[in-house]
Each structure stands twice: as C-alpha cells, then as structure tokens.
KOLVO-366147 format. One record per residue (C-alpha): residue in three letters; residue number from 1; x, y, z. Coordinates in pm, whole numbers, m for minus. Layout:
! KOLVO-366147
(pt "ALA", NUM, (X, Y, Z))
...
This chain:
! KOLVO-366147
(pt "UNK", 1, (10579, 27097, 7692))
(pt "UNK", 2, (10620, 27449, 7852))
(pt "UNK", 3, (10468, 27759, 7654))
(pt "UNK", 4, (10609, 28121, 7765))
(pt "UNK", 5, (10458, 28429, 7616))
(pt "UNK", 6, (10691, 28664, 7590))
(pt "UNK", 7, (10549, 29019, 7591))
(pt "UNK", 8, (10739, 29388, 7555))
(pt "UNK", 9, (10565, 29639, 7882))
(pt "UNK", 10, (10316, 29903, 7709))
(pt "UNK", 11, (10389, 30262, 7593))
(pt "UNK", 12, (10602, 30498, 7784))
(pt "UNK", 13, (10622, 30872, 7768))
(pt "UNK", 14, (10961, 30849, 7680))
(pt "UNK", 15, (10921, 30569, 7414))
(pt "UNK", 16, (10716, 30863, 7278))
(pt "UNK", 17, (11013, 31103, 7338))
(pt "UNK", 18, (11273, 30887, 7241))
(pt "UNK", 19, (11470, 30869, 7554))
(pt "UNK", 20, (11637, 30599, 7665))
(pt "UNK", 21, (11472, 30424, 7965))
(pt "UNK", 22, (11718, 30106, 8054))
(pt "UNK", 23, (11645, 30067, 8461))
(pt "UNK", 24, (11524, 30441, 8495))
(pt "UNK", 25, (11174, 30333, 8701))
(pt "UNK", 26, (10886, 30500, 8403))
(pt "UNK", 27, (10522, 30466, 8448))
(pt "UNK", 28, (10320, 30371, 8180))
(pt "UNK", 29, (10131, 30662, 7959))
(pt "UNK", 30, (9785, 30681, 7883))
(pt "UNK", 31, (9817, 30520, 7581))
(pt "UNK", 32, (10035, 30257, 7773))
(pt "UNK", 33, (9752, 30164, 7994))
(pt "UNK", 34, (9484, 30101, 7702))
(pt "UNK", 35, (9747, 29886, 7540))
(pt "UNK", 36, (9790, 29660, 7840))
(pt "UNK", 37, (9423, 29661, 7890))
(pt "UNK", 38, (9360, 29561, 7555))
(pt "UNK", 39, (9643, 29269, 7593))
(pt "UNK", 40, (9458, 29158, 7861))
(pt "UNK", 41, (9102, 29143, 7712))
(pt "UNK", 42, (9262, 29022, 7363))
(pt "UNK", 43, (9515, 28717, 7475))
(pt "UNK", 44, (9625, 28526, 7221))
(pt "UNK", 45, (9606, 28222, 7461))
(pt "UNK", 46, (9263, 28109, 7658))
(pt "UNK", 47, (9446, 28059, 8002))
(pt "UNK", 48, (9804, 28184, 8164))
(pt "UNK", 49, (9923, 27940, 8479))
(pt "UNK", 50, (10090, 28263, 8629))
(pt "UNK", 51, (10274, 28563, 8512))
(pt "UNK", 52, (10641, 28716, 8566))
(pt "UNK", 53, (10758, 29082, 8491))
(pt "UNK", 54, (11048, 29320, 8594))
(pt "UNK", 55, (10983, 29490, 8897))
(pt "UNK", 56, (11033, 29830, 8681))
(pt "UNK", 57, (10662, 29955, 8712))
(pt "UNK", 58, (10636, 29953, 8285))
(pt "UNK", 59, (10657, 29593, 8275))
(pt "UNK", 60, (10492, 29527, 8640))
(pt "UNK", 61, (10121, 29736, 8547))
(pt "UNK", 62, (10132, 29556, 8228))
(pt "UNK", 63, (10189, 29226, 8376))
(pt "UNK", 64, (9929, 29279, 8629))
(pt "UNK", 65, (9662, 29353, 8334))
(pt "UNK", 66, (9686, 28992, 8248))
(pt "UNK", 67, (9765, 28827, 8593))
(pt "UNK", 68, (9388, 28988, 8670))
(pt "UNK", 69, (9233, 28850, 8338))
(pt "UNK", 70, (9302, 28531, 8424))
(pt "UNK", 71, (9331, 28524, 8823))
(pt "UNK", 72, (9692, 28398, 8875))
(pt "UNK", 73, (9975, 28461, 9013))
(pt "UNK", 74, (10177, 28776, 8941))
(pt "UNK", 75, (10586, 28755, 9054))
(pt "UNK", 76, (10834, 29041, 9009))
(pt "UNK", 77, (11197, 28946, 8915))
(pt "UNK", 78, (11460, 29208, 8956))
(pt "UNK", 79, (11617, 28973, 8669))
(pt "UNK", 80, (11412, 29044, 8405))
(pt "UNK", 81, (11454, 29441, 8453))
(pt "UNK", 82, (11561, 29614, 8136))
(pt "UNK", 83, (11916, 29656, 8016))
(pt "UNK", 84, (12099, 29946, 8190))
(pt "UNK", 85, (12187, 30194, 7994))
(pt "UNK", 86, (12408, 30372, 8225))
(pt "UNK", 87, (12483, 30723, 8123))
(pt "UNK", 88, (12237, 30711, 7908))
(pt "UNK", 89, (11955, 30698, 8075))
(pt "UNK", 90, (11713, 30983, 8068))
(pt "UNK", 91, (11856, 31112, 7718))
(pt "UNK", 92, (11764, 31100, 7382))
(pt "UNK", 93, (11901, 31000, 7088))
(pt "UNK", 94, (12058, 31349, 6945))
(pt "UNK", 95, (12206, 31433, 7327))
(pt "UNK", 96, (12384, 31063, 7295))
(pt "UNK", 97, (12521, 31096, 6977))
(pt "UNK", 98, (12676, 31397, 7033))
(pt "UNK", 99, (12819, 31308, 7345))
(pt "UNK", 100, (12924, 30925, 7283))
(pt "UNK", 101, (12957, 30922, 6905))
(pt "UNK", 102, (13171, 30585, 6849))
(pt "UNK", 103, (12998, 30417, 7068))
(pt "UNK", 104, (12593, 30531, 6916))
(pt "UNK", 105, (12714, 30359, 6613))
(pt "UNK", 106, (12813, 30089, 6766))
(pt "UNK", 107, (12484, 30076, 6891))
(pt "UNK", 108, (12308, 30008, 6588))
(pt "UNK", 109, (12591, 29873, 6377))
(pt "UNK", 110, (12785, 29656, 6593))
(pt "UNK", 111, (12577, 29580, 6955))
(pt "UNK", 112, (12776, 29315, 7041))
(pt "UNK", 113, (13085, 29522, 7092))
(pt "UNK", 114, (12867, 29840, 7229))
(pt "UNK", 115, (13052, 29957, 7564))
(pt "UNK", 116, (12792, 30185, 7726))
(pt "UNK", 117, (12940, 30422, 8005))
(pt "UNK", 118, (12859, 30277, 8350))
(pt "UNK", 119, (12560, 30032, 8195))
(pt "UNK", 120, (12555, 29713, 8064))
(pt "UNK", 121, (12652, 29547, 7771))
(pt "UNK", 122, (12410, 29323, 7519))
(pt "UNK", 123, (12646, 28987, 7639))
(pt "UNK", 124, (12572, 29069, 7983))
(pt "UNK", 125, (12237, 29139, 7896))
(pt "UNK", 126, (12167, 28839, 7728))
(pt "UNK", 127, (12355, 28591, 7987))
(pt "UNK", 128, (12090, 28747, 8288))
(pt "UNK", 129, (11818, 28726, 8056))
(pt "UNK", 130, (11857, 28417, 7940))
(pt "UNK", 131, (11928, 28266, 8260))
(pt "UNK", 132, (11623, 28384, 8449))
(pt "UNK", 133, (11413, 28283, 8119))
(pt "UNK", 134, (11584, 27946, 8186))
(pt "UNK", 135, (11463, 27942, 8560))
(pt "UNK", 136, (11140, 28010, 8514))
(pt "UNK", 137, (11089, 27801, 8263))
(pt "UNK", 138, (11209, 27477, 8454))
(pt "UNK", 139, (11014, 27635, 8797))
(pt "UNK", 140, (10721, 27621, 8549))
(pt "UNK", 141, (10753, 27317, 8369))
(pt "UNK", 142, (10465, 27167, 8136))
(pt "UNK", 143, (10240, 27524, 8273))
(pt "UNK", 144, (10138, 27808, 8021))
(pt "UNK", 145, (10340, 28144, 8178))
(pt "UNK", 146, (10348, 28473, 8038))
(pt "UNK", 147, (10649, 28731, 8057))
(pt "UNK", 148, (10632, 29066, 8074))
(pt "UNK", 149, (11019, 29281, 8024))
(pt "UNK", 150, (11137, 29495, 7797))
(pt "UNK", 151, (11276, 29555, 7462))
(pt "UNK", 152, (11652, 29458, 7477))
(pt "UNK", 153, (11577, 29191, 7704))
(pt "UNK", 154, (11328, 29015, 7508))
(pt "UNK", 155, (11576, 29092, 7213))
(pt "UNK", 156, (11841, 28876, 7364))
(pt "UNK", 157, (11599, 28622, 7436))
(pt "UNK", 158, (11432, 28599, 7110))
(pt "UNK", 159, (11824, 28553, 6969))
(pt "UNK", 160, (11921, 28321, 7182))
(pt "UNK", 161, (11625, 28106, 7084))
(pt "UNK", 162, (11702, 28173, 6746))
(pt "UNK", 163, (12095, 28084, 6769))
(pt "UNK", 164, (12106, 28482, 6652))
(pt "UNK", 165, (12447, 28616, 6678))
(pt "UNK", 166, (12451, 28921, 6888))
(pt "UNK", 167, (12571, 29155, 6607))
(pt "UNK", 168, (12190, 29091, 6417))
(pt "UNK", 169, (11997, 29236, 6704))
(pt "UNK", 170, (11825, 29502, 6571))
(pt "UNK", 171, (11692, 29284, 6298))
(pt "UNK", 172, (11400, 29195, 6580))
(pt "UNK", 173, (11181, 29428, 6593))
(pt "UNK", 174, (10980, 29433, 6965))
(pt "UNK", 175, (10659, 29685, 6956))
(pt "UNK", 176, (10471, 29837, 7273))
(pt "UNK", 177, (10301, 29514, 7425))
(pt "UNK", 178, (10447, 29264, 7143))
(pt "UNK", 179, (10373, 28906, 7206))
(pt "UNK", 180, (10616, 28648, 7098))
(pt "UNK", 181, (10570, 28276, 7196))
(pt "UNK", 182, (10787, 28041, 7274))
(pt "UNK", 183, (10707, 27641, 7330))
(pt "UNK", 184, (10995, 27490, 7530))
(pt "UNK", 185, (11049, 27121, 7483))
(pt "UNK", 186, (11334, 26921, 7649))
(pt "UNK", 187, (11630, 26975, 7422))
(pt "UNK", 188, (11523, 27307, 7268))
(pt "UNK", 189, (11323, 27607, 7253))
(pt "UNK", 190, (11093, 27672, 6932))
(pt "UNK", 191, (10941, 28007, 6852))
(pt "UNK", 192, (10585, 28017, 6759))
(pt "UNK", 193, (10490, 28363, 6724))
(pt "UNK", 194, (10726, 28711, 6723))
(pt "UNK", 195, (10588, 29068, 6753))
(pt "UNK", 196, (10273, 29001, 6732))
(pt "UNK", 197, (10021, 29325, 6802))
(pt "UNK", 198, (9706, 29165, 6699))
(pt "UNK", 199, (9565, 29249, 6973))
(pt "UNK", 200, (9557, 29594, 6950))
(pt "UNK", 201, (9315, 29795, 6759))
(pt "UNK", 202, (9400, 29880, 6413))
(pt "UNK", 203, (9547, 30206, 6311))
(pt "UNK", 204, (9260, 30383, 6108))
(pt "UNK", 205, (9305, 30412, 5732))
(pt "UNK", 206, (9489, 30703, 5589))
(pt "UNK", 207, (9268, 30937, 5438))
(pt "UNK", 208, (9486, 30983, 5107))
C-alpha cells in the first residue's frame, strides 16, 4: 500500500489579491511561510519517505518545510506546476471578466469546456496531473510521499480519484496548505482525508 499526501503550496500575495497565478513564478507571503511552517511542525502523518512539489517556488518553500521535518528527500517536477492560465495570469477577477466574459463563466459554470487564451485547459490539466501523480506513485511504491502543487492541479487529481466529472470541479474546495490523503492500492486509489487545515491554528472567536 502506497499513501500520498496531497497538499495545496501556502498563501500567496496574490491569493490575497485575487489574481490569478497559474505558472506566473510567486513567492510565498508572510502569512504563507507560517502556514508551511506550521504544516511542517503539525503533520498529520509521523514520517514522509520523501517529498515532491512544482518547481514554482509556492509549492517548492512549502515542500521544503516538510522535506526538513522529516530529513528526506525533496524533488521538483516541472509536472506538477500549476495550470497555466495564459492570458490570465497576473489579473484579477473583475479585469478577466470584463475582458473574456463567455469564457469567466465558463470558468465556474462549465470548466470542462473553459478555453483560456494561450493557457491550458482543465482536460489537459488533469491528463499531466494525473499522469505524474501516477509516476510517482509507482517510483514510490509501498513508501509514505507527500505532494506539494497547487489548487487546480490537486483539483483534477482529487476528481480523478473520485471518478468526478470535470464539469463538478469547483465542488472541491482546496485551502492554503490543505492536506488531502490518498492510499493507493493495486487496482484503485481511495481517499482518506480532503482539505484538511487542522493543522493550522484556529481563527479566534468573533467577538459578537
């Protein structure tokens, strides 16, 4: 039996922001860097055989957070980089809209026939995604390995597992430094955990 964490990158200044980040190279903010830490410290596992991560420095710093905590091996896969978003990249939501309005709703309403200008789409997403999932996870057979990537990609992931069509997407939600684990036996994949932030401190109590 294989186990693979599968874990979002932490906090970006333009996750704050709202722009759209796809293969755009962001650093981590502040509060990015405590999250990872905090990942690190807080595992939900006791022990990680070695770690993988996009090369895109969000996913990488993260990564390396963990690869420390537990003294293994940290590889970068060009693979596991974030969907590219094209056109998009570098713009927010409102600037989008009111540039590419059929295809924003398409977006959120129909992402399996989204078209972005000059980026990727979610099928092409999912097949590089699921294929380098795939390849580490026979590389790494019967070992404990974590995964660090992004949002859409662990999206496409999580479906595929889940025999999700496409279209249903954005019913998975993927937080700043989510954990989701997956235990891979020899006909099928079974998800154990999704989204889970548990690790993170909890947000204080409103004062109303």
């Amino acid at each position: 039996m294989t186990k693979i964490i599968l874990i979002r990158h932490g906090q970006t200044e333009w996750n704050l922001t709202g722009r759209y980040q796809g293969q755009s190279d962001i650093a981590l903010s502040e509060e990015g860097l405590k999250q990872a830490a905090c990942l690190a410290q807080n595992f939900p596992l006791p022990a990680v055989d070695a770690v993988y991560a996009s090369d895109l420095q969000r996913a990488a710093v993260t990564a390396k957070c963990i690869a420390e905590r537990f003294q293994c091996s940290l590889y970068l896969k060009p693979g596991l980089r974030e969907m590219n978003f094209g056109d998009w990249e570098g713009l927010d939501y409102a600037a989008i809209a009111k540039q590419w309005p059929e295809e924003v709703q398409n977006f959120f309403g129909h992402p399996d026939q989204l078209r972005v200008p000059h980026g990727e789409t979610f099928a092409q997403l999912q097949q590089r995604a699921v294929a380098e999932f795939r390849a580490i996870g026979a590389k790494e057979s019967g070992k404990t390995i974590a995964i660090v990537a992004h949002g859409a990609i662990n999206r496409t992931i999580l479906a595929a597992a889940l025999h999700m069509p496409l279209h249903y997407l954005w019913s998975l939600r993927q937080d700043n430094t989510a954990v989701n684990i997956l235990r891979l036996e020899e006909n099928y994949v079974m998800l154990e955990l999704m989204n889970s932030t548990a690790h993170l401190p909890a947000a204080p109590e409103s004062l109303i």
